[in-house]
C-alpha positions as CSV (number, residue, x, y, z in Angstrom):
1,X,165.2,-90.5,24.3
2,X,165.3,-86.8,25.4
3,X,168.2,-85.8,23.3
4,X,166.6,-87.3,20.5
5,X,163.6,-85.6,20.8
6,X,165.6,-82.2,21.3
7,X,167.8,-83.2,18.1
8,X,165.0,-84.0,15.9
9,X,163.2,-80.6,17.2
10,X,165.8,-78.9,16.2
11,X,166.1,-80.1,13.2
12,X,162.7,-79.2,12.1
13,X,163.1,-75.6,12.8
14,X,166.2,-75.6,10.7
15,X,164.1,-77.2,8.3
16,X,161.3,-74.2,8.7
17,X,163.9,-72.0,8.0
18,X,165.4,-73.7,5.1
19,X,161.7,-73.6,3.7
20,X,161.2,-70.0,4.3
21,X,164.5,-69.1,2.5
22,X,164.0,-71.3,-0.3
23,X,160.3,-69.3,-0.8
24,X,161.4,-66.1,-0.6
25,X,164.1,-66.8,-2.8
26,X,166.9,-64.4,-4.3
27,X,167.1,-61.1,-2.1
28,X,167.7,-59.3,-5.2
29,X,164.1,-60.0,-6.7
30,X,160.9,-58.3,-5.7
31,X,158.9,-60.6,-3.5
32,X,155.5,-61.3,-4.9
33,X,152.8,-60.6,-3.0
34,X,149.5,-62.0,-2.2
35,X,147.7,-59.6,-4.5
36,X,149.7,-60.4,-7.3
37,X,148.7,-63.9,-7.2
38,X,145.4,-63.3,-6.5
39,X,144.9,-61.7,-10.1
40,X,147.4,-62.6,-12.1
41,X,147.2,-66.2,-10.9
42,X,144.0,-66.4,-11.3
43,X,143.5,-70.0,-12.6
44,X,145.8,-71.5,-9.7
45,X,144.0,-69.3,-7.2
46,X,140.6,-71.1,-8.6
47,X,141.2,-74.9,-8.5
48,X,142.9,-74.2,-4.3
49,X,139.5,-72.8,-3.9
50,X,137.4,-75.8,-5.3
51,X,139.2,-78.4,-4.2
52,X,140.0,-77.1,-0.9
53,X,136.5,-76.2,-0.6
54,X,136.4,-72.6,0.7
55,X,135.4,-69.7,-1.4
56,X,138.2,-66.6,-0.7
57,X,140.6,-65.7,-3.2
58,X,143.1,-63.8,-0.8
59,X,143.4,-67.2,1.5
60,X,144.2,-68.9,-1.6
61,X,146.3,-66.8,-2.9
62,X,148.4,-66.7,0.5
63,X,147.9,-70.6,0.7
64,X,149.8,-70.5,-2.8
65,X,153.0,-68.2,-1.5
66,X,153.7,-70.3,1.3
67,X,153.4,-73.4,-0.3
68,X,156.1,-71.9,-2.7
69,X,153.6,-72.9,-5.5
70,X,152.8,-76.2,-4.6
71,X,149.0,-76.7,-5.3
72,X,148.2,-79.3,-3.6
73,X,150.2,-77.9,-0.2
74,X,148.0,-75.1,-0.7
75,X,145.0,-76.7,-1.0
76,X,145.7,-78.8,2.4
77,X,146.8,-75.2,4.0
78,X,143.1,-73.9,2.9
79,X,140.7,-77.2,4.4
80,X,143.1,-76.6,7.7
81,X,141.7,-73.6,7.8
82,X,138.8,-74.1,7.1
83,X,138.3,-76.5,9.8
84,X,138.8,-73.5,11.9
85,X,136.0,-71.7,10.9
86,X,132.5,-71.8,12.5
87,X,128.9,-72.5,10.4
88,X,127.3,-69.2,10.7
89,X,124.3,-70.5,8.4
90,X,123.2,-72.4,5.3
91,X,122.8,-70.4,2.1
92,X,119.9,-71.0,-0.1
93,X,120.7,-73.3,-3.5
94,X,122.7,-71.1,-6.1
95,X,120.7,-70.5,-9.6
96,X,123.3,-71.0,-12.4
97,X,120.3,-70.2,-14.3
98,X,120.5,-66.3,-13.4
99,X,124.3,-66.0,-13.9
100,X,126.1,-63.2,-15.2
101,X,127.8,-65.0,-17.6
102,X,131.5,-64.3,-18.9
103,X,131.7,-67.4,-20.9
104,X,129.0,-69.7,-22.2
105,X,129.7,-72.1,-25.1
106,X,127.6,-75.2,-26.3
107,X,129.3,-78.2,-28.6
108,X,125.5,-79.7,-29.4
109,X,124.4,-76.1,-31.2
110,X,125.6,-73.5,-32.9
111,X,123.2,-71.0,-32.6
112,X,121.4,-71.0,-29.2
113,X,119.6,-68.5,-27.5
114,X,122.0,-65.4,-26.3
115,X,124.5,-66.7,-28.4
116,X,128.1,-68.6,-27.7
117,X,129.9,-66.4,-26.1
118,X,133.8,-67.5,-26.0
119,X,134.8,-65.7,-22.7
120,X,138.6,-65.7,-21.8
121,X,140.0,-69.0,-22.8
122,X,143.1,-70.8,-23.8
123,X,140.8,-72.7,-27.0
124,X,141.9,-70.4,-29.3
125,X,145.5,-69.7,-28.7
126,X,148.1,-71.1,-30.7
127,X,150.4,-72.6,-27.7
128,X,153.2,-70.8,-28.6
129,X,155.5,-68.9,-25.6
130,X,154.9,-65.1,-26.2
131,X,158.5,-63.9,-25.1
132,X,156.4,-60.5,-24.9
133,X,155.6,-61.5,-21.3
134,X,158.9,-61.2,-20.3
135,X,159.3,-57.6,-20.4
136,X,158.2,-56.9,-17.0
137,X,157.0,-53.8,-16.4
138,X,156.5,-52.6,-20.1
139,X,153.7,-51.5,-21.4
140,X,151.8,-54.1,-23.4
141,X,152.4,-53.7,-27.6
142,X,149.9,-52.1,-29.9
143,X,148.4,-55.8,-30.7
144,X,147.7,-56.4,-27.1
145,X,146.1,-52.8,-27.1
146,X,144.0,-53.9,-30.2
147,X,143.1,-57.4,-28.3
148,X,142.3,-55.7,-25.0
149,X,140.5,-52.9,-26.0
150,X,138.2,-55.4,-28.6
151,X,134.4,-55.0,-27.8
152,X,133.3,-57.9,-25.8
153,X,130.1,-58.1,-27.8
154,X,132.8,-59.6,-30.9
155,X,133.6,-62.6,-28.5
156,X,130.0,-63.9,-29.7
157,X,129.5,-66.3,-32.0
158,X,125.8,-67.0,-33.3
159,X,122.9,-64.7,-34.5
160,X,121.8,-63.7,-31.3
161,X,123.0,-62.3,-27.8
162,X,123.9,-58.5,-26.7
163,X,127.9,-58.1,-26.0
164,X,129.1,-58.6,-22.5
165,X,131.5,-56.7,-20.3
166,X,134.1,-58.3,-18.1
167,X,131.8,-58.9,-15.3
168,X,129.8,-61.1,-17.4
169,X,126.0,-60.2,-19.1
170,X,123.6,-58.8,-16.5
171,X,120.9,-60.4,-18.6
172,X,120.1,-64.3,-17.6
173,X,120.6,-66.7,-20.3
174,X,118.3,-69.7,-20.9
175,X,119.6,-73.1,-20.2
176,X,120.9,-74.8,-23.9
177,X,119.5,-78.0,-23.1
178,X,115.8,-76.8,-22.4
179,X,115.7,-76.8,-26.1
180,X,115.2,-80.7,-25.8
181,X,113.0,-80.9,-23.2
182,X,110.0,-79.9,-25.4
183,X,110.7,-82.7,-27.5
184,X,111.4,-85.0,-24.5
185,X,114.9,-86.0,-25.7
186,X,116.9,-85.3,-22.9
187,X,116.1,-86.5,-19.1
188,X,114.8,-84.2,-16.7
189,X,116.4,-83.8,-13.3
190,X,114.6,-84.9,-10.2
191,X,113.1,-82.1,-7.9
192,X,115.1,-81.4,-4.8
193,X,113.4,-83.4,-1.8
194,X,112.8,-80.7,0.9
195,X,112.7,-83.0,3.4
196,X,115.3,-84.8,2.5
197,X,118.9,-83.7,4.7
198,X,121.5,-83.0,1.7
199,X,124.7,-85.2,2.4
200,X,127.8,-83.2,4.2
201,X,131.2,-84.9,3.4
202,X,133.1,-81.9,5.3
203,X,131.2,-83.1,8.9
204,X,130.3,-86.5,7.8
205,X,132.3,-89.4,6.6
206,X,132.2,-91.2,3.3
207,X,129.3,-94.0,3.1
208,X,128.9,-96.4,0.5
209,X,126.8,-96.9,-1.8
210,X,126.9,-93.0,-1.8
211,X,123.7,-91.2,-3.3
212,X,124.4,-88.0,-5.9
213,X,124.3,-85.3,-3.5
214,X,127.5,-87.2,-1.9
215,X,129.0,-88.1,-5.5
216,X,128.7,-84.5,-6.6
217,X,130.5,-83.3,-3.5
218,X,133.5,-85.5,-3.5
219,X,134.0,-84.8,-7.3
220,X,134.1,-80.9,-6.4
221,X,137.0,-81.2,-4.2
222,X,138.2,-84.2,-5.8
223,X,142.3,-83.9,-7.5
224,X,141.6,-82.7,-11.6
225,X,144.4,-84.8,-12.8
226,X,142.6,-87.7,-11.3
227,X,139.4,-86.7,-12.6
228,X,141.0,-85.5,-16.1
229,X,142.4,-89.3,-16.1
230,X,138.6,-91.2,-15.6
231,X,137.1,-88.8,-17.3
232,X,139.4,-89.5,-20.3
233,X,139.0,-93.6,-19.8
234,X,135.1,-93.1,-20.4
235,X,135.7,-91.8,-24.1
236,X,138.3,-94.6,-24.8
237,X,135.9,-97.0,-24.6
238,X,136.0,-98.0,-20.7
239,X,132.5,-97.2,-19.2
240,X,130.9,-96.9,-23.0
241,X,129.5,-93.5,-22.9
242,X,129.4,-90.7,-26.0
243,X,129.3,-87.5,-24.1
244,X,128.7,-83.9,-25.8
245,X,129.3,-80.7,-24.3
246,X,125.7,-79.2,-23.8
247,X,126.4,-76.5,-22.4
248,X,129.4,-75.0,-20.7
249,X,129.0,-71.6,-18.6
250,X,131.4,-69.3,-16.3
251,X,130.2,-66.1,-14.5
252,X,129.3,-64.9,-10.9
253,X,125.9,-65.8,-9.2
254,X,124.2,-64.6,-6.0
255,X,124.7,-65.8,-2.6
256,X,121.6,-65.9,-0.9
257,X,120.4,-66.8,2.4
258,X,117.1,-66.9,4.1
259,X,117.7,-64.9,8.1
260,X,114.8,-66.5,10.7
261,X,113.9,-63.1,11.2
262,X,112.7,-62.4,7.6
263,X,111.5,-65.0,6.1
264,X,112.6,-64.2,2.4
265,X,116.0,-64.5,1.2
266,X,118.9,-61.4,0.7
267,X,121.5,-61.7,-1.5
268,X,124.8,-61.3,0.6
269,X,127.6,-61.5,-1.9
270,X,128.5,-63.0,-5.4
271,X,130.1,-66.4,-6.3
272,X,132.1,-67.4,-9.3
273,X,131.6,-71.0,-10.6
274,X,131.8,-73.1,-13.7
275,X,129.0,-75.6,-14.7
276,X,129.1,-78.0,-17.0
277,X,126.1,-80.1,-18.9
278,X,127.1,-83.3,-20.6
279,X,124.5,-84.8,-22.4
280,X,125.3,-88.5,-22.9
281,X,123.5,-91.6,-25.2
282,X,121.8,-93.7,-23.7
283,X,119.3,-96.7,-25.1
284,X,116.8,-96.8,-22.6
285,X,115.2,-99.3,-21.1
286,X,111.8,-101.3,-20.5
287,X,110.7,-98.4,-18.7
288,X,112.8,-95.5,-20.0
289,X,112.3,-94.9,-23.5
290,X,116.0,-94.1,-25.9
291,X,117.1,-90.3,-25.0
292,X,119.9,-88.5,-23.8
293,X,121.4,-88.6,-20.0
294,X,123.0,-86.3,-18.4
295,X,126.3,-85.5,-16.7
296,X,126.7,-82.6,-14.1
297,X,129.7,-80.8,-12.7
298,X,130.0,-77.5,-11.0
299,X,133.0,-76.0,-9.8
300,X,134.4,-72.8,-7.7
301,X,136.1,-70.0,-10.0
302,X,137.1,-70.6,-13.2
303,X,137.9,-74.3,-13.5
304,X,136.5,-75.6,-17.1
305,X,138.6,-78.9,-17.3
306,X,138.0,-79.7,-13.9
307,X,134.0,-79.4,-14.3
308,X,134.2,-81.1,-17.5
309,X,135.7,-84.1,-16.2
310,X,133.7,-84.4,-13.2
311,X,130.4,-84.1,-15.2
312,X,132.0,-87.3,-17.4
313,X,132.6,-89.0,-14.5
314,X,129.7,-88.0,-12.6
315,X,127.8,-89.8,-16.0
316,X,130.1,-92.8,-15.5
317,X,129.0,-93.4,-11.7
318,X,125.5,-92.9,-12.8
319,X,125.6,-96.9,-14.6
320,X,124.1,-98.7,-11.9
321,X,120.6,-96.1,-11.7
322,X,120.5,-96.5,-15.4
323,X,120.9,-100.8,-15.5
324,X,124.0,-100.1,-17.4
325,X,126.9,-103.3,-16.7
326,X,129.6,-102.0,-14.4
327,X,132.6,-103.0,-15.3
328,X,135.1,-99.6,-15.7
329,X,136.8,-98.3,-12.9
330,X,135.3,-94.8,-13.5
331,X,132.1,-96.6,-12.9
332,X,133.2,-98.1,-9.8
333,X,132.2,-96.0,-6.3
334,X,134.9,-96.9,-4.4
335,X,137.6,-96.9,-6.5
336,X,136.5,-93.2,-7.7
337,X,135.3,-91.9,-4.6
338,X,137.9,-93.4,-2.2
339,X,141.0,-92.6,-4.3
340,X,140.0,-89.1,-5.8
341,X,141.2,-86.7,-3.2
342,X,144.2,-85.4,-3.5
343,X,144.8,-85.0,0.2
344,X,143.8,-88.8,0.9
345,X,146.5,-89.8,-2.0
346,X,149.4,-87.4,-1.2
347,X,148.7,-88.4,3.3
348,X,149.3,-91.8,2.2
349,X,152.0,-91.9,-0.7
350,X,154.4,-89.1,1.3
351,X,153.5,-90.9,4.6
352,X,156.5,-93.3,3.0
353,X,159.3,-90.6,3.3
354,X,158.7,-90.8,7.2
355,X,160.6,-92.9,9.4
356,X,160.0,-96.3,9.2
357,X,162.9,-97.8,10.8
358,X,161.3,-100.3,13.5
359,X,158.4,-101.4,10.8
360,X,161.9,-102.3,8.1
361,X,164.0,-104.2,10.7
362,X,161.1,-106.3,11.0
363,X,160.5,-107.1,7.9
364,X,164.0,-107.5,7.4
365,X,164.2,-110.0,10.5
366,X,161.3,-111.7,8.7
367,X,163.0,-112.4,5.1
368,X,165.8,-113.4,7.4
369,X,164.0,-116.1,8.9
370,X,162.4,-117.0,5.7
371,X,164.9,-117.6,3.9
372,X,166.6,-119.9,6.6
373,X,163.6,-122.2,6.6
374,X,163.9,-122.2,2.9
375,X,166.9,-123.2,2.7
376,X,166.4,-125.3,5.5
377,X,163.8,-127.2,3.3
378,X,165.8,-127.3,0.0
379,X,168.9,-129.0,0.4
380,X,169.0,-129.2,-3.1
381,X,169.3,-125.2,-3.6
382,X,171.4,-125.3,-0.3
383,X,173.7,-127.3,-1.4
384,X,174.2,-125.6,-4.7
385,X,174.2,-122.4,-2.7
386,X,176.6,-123.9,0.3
387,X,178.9,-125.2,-2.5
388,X,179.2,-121.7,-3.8
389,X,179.6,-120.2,-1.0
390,X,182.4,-123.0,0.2
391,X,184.6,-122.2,-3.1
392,X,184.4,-118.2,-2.4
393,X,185.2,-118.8,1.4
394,X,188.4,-120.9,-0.1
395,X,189.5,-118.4,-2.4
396,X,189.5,-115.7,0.0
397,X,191.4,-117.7,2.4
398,X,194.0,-119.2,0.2
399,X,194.5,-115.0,-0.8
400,X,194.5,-114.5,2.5
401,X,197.3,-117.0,3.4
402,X,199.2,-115.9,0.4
403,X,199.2,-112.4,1.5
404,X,200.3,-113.3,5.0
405,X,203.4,-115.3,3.4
């Protein structure tokens, strides 16, 4: 047992090694550092911060060099971490309403107060490989100039709004969907319940049925491609929801927290996040008169898929409060809770590439015996099998006796 324990120790580190070599890759190329990916990376460095569910753009970015890339390595590298760290305080509820917003878009309105602002995004782009990129080092060409250097008041669309810089307009914008609220078309969310403790899924474990509080935060750390999927099931027709866009926005908001000693709150840093606003059909009910539901999602950094799709799904889960039939699996709380972290998903499925060879040999020594008192029980297919296996023994031992003479 002892040399197999020192073998297999050994052949870890070798495998650390391997791992570091294959990282760093060919001597002859610049390594890439940390700062690098932090800002030109900036996408990857976002979704490692939401879903591993700790706000630092260097620890991400260093959580994506050693995992050679790998986002969901990093993201487990991050919420190791961040099991590490102590709770220093609470911080009082963000206001998305007060954000400096870099991008802000609504598909139920075209012009809404402060305008659409378009922000830096892929919508636009013609998805073709610039080959421009390539030339590292060079100085970008007199159209990237042009694009660059474009005032970022011409990235509005709409009669109103002032233009905003790259750390997003310092004037608060008013939420799109208060423009139905006068008319009563669109639900109103509850008040927060003071009293009420909010759900912790980082200190406390998962609990079903789960209220939204809990929902919300699973769906924030929860794997995008999953989400992407559901989210994309619920427009094809399995949870029968018509979702619009009502609002969309991107931009940094204040970190506030409330010190004993004071008794008022100080802003101690800045946060970007992504919200997103679906506004949904729905036909009411005996109580509930017809009006539009929402969906909400809300996301670290710049992660507009992700907070789309969880708003969709977030809609989706919200069936049973509304007396909608459950039926989807985007609807269902288990199956969307329990199977939408990535970390959950990837322990179990790469769990299979581990050793497994006591837990095989007995299955095999089961399907062994099995299939003895099978045939045991068929004489019929044993016979048919025994024949068979009679005329191959006979061949092989008339070639046998052949080659021998």
């Amino acid at each position: 047992m002892y040399v197999a324990v020192k073998g297999g120790e050994r052949a870890i580190l070798a495998s650390h090694e391997a791992v570091a070599a294959a990282r760093r890759g060919s001597l002859e190329v610049p390594e890439m550092t940390v700062t690098q990916i932090r800002e030109q990376l900036g996408l990857a460095v976002d979704r490692v911060m939401a879903e591993g569910a700790l706000y630092d753009p260097d620890l991400a970015a260093l959580a994506i060099k050693q995992s050679r890339g790998d986002l969901l390595e990093a993201i487990h590298l991050l919420r190791a971490y961040r099991t590490t760290l102590p709770r220093l305080g609470f911080s009082a509820p963000i206001d998305t309403g007060r954000m400096a917003v870099r991008r802000r878009i609504s598909a139920t309105f075209k012009d809404v107060p402060g305008g659409q602002i378009l922000g830096p995004t892929f919508d636009y782009t013609h998805r073709l490989l610039d080959f421009s990129l390539a030339a590292e080092g060079a100085r970008p060409d007199q159209a990237h100039r042009h694009s660059l250097s474009t005032p970022a008041g011409d990235q509005h669309v709409g009669k109103s709004g002032n233009g905003n810089g790259a750390n997003g307009t310092a004037t608060p914008m008013p939420r799109i969907l208060d423009v139905l609220h006068g008319e009563g078309l669109v639900e109103r969310e509850r008040e927060d319940d003071e009293a009420q403790p909010v759900a912790d899924l980082t200190r406390e474990p998962l609990t079903l049925p789960a209220e939204r509080d809990a929902r919300l935060q699973n769906l924030a750390r929860a794997d995008e491609g999953f989400l992407l999927g559901l989210g994309y099931s619920t427009q094809r027709g399995y949870g029968r929801n018509h979702p619009f866009a009502g609002e969309i926005r991107m931009g940094e908001v204040a970190l506030e927290i409330v010190p004993e000693e004071l008794g008022f709150a100080i802003d101690i840093g800045d946060l970007t996040v992504t919200e997103c606003q679906m506004v949904n059909q729905f036909h009411g009910s005996k109580e509930v008169p017809p009006q539009f539901t929402r969906g909400y999602g809300l996301s670290f950094g710049y992660c507009e898929r992700k907070t789309m799709a969880m708003a969709l799904v977030d809609r989706a889960l919200r069936g049973r409060e509304l007396g909608e039939p459950v039926a989807a699996p985007a609807q269902d709380q288990e199956f969307v809770l329990y199977h939408s972290d990535a970390l959950e998903a990837a322990g179990f499925v790469q769990h299979l590439k581990l050793p497994h060879y006591i837990d095989f040999q007995a299955e095999l020594e089961l399907v062994r015996r099995m299939r003895a008192e099978a045939a045991a029980a068929s004489p019929v297919a044993v016979g048919s099998a025994g024949a068979a296996s009679a005329r191959t023994t006979s061949a092989q031992v008339t070639a046998s006796a052949g080659e021998s003479r």
